[in-house]
C-alpha positions as CSV (number, residue, x, y, z in Angstrom):
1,X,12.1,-29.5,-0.2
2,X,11.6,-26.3,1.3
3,X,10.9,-24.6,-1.9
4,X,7.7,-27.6,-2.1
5,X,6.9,-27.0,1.3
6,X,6.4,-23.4,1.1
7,X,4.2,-23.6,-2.4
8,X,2.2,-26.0,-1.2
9,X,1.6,-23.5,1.7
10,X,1.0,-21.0,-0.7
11,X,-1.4,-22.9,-2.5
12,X,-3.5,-23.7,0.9
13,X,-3.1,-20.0,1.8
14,X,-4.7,-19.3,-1.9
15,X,-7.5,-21.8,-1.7
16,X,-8.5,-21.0,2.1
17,X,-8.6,-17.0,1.1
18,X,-10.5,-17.6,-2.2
19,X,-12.8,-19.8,-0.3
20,X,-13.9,-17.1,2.2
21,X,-14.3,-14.5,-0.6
22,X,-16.9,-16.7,-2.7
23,X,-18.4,-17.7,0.6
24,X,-18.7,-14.2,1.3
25,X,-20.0,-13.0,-2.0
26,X,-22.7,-16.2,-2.0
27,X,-23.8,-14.5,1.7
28,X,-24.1,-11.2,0.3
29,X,-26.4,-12.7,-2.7
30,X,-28.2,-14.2,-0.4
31,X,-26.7,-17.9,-2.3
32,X,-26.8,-21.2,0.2
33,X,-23.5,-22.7,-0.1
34,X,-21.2,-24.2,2.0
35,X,-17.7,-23.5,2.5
36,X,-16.9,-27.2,2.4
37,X,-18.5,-27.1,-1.1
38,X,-16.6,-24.2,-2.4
39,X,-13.2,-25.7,-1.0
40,X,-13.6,-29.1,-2.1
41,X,-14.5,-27.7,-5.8
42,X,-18.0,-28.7,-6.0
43,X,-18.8,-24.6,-6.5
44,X,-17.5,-22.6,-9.5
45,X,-19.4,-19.7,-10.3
46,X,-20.8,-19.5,-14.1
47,X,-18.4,-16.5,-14.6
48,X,-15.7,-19.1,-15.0
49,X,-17.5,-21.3,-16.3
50,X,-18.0,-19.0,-19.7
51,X,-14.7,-17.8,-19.3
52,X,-13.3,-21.4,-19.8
53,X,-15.6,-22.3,-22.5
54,X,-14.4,-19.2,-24.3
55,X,-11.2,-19.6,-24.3
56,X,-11.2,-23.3,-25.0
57,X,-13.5,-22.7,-28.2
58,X,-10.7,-19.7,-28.9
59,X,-7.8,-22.1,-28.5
60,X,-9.6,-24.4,-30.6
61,X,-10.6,-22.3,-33.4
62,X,-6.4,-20.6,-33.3
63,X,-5.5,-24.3,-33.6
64,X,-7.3,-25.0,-36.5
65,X,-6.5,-21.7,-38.3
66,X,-3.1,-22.6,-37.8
67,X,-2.7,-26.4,-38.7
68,X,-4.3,-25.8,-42.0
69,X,-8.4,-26.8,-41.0
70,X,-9.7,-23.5,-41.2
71,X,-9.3,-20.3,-42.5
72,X,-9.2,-17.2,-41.5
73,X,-11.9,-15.1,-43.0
74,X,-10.6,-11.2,-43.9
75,X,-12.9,-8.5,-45.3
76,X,-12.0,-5.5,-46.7
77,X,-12.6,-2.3,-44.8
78,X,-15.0,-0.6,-46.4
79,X,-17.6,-3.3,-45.4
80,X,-16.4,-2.5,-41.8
81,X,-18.5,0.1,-40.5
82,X,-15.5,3.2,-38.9
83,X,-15.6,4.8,-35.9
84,X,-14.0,7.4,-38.2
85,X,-16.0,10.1,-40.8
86,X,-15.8,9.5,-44.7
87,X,-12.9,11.7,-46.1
88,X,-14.3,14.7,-47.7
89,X,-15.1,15.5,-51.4
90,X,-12.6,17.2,-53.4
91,X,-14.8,19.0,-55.8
């Protein structure tokens, strides 16, 4: 019980501090948002938002790749433009 205890203390700790920090940043940007907003999860900036869609549509596309829906498209190198210079001429 103490091990609960103490995450769920953790957890508050976490939420409270991340709070304050977007409450902060919104200040800074000149944003109007309360705290109470951010806290209760009716604020998530758009950063996350696109990170979440990206990785779901990620997991998604994996998923499929691997159970047989889609496949993986490969293309040879050469029509890959390189970083690297074309290997000289042996004349």
């Amino acid at each position: 019980m103490a091990d609960k205890a103490a995450f769920d203390l953790a957890i508050q700790k976490r939420d409270s501090l991340l709070t304050k920090l977007l409450s902060d940043i919104a200040d800074v940007l000149k944003v109007k948002i309360a705290q109470l907003d951010i806290l209760h999860g009716n604020y998530v900036p758009q950063g996350w938002v696109n990170d979440d869609t990206d990785q779901r549509l990620a997991r998604t596309q994996l998923l499929n790749v691997l159970s047989g829906r889609a496949s993986l498209s490969i293309r040879p190198a050469s029509t890959v433009s390189s970083p690297f210079p074309p290997p000289p001429d042996n004349q």
